[in-house]
PyMOL Python script that loads the backbone (N, CA, C, O; Angstrom):
from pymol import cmd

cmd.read_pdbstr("""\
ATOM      1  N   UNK A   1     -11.245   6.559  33.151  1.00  0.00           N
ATOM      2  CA  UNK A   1     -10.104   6.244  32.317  1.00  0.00           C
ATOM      3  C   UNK A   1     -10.539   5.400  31.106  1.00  0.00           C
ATOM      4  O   UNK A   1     -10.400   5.682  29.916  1.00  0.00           O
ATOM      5  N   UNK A   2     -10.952   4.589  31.514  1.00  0.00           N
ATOM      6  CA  UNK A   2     -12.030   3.387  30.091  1.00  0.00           C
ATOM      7  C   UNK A   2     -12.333   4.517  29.236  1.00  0.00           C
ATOM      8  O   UNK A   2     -11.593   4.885  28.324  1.00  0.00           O
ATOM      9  N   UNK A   3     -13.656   5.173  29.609  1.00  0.00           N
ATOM     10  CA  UNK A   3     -14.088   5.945  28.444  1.00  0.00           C
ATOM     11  C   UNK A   3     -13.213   6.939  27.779  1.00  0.00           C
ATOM     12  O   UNK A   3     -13.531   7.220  26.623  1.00  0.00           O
ATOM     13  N   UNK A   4     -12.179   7.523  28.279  1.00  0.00           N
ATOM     14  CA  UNK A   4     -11.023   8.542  27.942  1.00  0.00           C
ATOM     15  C   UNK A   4     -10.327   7.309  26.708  1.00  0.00           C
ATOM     16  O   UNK A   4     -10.148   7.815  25.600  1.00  0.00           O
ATOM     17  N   UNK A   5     -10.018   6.094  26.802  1.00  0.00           N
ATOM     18  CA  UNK A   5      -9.512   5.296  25.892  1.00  0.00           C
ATOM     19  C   UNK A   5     -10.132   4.781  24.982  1.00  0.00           C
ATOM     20  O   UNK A   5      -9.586   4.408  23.944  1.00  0.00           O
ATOM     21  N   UNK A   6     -11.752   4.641  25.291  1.00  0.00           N
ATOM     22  CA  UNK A   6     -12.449   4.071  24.332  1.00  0.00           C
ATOM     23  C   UNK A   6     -12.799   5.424  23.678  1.00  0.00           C
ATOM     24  O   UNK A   6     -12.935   5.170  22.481  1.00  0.00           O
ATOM     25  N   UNK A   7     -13.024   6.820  23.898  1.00  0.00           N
ATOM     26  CA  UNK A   7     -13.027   7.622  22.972  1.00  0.00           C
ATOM     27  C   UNK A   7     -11.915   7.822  21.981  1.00  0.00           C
ATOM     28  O   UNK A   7     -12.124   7.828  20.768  1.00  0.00           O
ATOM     29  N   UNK A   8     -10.582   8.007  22.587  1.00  0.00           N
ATOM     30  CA  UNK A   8      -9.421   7.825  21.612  1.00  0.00           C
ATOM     31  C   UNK A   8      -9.057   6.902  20.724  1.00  0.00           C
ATOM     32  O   UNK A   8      -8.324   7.167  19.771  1.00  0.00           O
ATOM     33  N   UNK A   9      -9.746   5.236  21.061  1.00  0.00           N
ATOM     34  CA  UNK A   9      -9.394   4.230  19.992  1.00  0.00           C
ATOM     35  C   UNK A   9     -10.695   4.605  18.808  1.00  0.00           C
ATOM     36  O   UNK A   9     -10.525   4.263  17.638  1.00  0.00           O
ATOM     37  N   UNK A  10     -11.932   5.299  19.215  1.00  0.00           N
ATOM     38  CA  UNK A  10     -12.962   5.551  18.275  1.00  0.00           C
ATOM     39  C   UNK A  10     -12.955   6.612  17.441  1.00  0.00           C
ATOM     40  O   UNK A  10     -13.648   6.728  16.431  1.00  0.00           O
ATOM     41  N   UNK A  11     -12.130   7.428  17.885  1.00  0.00           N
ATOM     42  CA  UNK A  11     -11.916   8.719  17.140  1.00  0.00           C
ATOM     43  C   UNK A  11     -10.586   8.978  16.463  1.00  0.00           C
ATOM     44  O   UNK A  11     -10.513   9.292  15.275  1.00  0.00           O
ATOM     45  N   UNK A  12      -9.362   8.813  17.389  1.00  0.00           N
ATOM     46  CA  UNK A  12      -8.168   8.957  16.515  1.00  0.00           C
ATOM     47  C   UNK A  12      -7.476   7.977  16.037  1.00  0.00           C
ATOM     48  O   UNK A  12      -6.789   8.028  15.017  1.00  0.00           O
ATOM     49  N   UNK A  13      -7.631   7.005  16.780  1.00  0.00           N
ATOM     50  CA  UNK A  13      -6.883   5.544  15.879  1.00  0.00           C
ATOM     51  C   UNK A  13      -7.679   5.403  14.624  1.00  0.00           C
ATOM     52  O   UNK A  13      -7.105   4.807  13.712  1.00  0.00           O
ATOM     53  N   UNK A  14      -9.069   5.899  14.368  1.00  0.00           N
ATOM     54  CA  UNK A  14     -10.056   5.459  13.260  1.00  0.00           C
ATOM     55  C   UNK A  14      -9.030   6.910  12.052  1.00  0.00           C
ATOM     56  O   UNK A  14      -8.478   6.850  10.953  1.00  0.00           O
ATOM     57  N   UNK A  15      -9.183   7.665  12.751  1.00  0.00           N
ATOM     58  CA  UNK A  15      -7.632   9.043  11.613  1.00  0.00           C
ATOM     59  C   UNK A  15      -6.377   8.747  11.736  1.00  0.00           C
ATOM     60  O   UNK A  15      -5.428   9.128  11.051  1.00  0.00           O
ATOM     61  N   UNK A  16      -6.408   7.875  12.867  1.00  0.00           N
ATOM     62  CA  UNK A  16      -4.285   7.505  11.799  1.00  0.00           C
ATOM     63  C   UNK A  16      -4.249   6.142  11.155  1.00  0.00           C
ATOM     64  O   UNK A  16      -3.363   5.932  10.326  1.00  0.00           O
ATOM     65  N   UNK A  17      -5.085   5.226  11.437  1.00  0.00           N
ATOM     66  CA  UNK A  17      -5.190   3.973  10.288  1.00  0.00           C
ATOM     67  C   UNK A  17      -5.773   4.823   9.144  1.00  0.00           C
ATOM     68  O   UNK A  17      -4.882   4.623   8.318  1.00  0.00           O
ATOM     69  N   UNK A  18      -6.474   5.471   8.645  1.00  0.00           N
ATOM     70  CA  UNK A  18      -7.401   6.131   7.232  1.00  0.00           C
ATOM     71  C   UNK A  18      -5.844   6.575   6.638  1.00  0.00           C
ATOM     72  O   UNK A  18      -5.292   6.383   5.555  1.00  0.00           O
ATOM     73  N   UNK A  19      -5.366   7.364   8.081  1.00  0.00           N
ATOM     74  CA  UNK A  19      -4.015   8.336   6.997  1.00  0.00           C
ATOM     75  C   UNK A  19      -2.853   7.293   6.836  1.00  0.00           C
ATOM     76  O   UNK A  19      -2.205   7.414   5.796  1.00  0.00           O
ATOM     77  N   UNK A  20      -2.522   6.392   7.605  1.00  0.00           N
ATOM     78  CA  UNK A  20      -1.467   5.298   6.986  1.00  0.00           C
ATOM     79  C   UNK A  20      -2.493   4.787   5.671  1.00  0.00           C
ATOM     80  O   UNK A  20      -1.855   5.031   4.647  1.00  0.00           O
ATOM     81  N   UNK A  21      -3.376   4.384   5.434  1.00  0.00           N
ATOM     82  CA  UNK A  21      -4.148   3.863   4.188  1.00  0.00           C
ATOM     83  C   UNK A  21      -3.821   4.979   3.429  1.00  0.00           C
ATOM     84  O   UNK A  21      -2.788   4.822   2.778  1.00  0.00           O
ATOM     85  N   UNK A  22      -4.235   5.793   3.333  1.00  0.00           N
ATOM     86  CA  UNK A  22      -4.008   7.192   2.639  1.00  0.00           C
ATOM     87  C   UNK A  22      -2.262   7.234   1.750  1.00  0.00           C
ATOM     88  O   UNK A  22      -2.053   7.497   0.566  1.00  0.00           O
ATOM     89  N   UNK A  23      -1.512   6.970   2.548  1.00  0.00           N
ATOM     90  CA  UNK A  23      -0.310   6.975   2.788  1.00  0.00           C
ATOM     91  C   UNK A  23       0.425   5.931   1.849  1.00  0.00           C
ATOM     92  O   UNK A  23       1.357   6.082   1.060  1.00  0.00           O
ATOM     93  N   UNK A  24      -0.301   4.844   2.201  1.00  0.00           N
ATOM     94  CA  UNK A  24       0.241   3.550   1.543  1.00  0.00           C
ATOM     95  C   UNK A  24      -0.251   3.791  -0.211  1.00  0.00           C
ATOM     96  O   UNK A  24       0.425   3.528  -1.205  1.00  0.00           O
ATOM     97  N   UNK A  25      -1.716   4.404  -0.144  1.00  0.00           N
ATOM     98  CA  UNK A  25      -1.761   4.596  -1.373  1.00  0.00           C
ATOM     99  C   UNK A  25      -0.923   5.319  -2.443  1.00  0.00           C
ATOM    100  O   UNK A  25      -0.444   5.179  -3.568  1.00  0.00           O
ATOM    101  N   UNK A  26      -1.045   6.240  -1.334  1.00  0.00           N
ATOM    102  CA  UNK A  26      -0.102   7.303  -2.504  1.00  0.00           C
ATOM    103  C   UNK A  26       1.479   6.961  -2.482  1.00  0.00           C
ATOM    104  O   UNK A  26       2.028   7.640  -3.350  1.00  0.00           O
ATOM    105  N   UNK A  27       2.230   6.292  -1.916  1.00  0.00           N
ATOM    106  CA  UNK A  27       3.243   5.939  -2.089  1.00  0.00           C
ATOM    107  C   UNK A  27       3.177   4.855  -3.350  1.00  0.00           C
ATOM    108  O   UNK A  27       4.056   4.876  -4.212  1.00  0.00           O
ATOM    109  N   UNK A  28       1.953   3.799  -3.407  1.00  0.00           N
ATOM    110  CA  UNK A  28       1.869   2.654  -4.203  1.00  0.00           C
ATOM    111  C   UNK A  28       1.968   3.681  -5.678  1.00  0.00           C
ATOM    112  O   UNK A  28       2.691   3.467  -6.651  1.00  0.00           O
ATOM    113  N   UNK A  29       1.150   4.659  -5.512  1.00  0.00           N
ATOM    114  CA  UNK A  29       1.055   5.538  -6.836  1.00  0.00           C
ATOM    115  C   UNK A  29       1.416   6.322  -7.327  1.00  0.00           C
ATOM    116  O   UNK A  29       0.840   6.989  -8.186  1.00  0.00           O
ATOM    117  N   UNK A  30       2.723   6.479  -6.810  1.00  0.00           N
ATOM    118  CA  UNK A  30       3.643   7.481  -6.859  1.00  0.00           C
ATOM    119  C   UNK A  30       4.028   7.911  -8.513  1.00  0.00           C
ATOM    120  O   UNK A  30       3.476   7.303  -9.430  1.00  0.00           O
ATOM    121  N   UNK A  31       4.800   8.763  -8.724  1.00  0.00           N
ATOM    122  CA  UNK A  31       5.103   9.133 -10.152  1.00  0.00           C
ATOM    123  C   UNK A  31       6.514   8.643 -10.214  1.00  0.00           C
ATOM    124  O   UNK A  31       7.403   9.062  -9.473  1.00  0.00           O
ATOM    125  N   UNK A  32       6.670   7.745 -11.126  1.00  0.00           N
ATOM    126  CA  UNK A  32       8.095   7.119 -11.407  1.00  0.00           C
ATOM    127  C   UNK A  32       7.702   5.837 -10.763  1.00  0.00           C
ATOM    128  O   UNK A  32       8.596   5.750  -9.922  1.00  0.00           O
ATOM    129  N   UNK A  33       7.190   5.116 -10.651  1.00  0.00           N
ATOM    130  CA  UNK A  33       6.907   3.754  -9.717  1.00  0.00           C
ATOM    131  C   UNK A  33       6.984   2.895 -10.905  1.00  0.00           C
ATOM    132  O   UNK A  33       7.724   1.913 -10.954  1.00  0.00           O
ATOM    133  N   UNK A  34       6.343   3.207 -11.702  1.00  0.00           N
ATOM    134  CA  UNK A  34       5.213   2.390 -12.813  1.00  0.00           C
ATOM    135  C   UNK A  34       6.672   1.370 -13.499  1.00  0.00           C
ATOM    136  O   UNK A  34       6.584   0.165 -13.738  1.00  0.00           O
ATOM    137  N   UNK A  35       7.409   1.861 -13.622  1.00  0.00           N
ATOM    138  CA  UNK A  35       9.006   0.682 -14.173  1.00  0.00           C
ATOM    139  C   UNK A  35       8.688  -0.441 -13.037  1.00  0.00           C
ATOM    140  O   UNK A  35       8.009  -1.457 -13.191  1.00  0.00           O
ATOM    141  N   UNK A  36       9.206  -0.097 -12.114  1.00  0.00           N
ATOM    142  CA  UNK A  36       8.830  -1.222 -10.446  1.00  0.00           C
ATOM    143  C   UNK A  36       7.704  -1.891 -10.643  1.00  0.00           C
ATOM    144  O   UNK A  36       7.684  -3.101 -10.417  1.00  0.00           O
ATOM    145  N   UNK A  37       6.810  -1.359 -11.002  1.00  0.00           N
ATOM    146  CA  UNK A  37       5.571  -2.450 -10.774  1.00  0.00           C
ATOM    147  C   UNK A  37       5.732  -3.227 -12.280  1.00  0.00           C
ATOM    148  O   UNK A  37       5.361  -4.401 -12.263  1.00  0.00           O
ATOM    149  N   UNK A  38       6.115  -2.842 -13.260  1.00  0.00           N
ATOM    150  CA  UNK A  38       5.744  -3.426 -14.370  1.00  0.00           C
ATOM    151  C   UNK A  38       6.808  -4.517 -14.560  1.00  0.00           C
ATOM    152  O   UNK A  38       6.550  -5.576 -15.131  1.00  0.00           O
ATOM    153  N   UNK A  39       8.008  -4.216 -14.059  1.00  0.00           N
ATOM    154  CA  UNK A  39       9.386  -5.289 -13.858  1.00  0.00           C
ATOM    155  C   UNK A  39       8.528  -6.390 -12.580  1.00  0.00           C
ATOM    156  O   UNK A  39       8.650  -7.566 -12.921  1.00  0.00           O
ATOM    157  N   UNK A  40       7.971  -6.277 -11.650  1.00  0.00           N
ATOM    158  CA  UNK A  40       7.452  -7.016 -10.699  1.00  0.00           C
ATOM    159  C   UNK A  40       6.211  -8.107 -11.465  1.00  0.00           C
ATOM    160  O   UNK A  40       6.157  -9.335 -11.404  1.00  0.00           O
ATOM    161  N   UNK A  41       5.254  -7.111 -12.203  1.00  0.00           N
ATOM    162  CA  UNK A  41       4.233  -8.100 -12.470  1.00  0.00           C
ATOM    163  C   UNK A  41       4.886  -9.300 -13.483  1.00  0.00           C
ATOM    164  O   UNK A  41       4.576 -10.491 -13.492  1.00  0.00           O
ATOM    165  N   UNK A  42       6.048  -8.499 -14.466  1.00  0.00           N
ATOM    166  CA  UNK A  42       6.337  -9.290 -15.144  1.00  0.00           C
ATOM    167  C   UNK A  42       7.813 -10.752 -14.997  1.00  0.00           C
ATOM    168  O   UNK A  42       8.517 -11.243 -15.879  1.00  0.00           O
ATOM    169  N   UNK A  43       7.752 -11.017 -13.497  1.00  0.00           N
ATOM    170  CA  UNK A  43       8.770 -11.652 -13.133  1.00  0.00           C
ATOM    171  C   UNK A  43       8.412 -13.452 -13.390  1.00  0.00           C
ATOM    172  O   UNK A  43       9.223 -14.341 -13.651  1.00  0.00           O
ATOM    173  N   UNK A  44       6.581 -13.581 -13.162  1.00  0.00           N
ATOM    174  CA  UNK A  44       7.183 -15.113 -13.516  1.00  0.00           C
ATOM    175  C   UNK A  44       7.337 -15.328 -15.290  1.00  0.00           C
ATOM    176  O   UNK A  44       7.188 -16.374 -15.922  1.00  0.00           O
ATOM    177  N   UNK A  45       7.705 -13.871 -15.840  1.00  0.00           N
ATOM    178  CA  UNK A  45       8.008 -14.663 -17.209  1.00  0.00           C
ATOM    179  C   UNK A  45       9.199 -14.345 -17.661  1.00  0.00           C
ATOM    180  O   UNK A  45       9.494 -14.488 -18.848  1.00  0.00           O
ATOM    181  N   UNK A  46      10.177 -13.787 -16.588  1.00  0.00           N
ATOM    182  CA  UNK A  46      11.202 -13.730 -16.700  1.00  0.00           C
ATOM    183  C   UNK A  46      12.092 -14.967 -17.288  1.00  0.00           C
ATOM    184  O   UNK A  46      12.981 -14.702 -18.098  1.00  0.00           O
ATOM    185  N   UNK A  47      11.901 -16.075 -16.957  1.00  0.00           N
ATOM    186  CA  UNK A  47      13.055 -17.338 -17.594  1.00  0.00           C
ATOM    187  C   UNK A  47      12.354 -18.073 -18.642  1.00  0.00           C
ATOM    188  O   UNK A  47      12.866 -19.094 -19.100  1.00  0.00           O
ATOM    189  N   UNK A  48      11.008 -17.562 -19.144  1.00  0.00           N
ATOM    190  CA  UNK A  48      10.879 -18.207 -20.271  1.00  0.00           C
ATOM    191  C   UNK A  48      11.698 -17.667 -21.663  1.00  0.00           C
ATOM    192  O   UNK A  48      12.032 -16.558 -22.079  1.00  0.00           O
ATOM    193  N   UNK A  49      11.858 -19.294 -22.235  1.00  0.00           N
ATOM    194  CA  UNK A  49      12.094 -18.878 -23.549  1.00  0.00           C
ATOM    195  C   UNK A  49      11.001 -18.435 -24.806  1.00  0.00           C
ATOM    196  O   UNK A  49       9.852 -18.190 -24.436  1.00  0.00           O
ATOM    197  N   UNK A  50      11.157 -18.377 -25.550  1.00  0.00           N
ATOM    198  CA  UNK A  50      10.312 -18.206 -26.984  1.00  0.00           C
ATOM    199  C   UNK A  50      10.689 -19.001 -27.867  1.00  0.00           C
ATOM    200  O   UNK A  50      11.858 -19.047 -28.250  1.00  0.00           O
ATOM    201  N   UNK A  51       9.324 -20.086 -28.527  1.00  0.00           N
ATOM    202  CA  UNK A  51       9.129 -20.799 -29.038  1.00  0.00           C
ATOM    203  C   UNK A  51       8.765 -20.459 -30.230  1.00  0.00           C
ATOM    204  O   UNK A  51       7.823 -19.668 -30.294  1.00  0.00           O
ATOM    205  N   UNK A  52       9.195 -20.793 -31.124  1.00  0.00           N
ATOM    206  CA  UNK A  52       8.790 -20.467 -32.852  1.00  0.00           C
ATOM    207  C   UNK A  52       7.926 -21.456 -33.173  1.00  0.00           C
ATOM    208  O   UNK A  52       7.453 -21.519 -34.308  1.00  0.00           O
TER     209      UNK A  52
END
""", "prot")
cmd.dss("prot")
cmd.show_as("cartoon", "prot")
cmd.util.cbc("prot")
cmd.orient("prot")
């Protein structure tokens, strides 16, 4: 039974963590995202004013 589990955590848990990584990427990089990230990076300058 051990080795039946230690083959499955070495072989397929190592292909469904890669494909959630996989996954996460391409969701991060999706087409239409790029508003979301660019409103996000630009939040701590959201309450400044502008100085002349």
């Amino acid at each position: 039974m051990y080795t039946l589990l230690r083959a499955l955590a070495d072989s397929w848990a190592l292909v469904a963590l890669f494909l959630i990584f996989l996954g996460i990427i391409a969701w991060a990089f999706r087409p239409g995202s790029q508003k979301l990230h660019e409103e996000i990076a630009n939040t701590p300058f959201r309450n400044d004013e502008l100085e002349d």
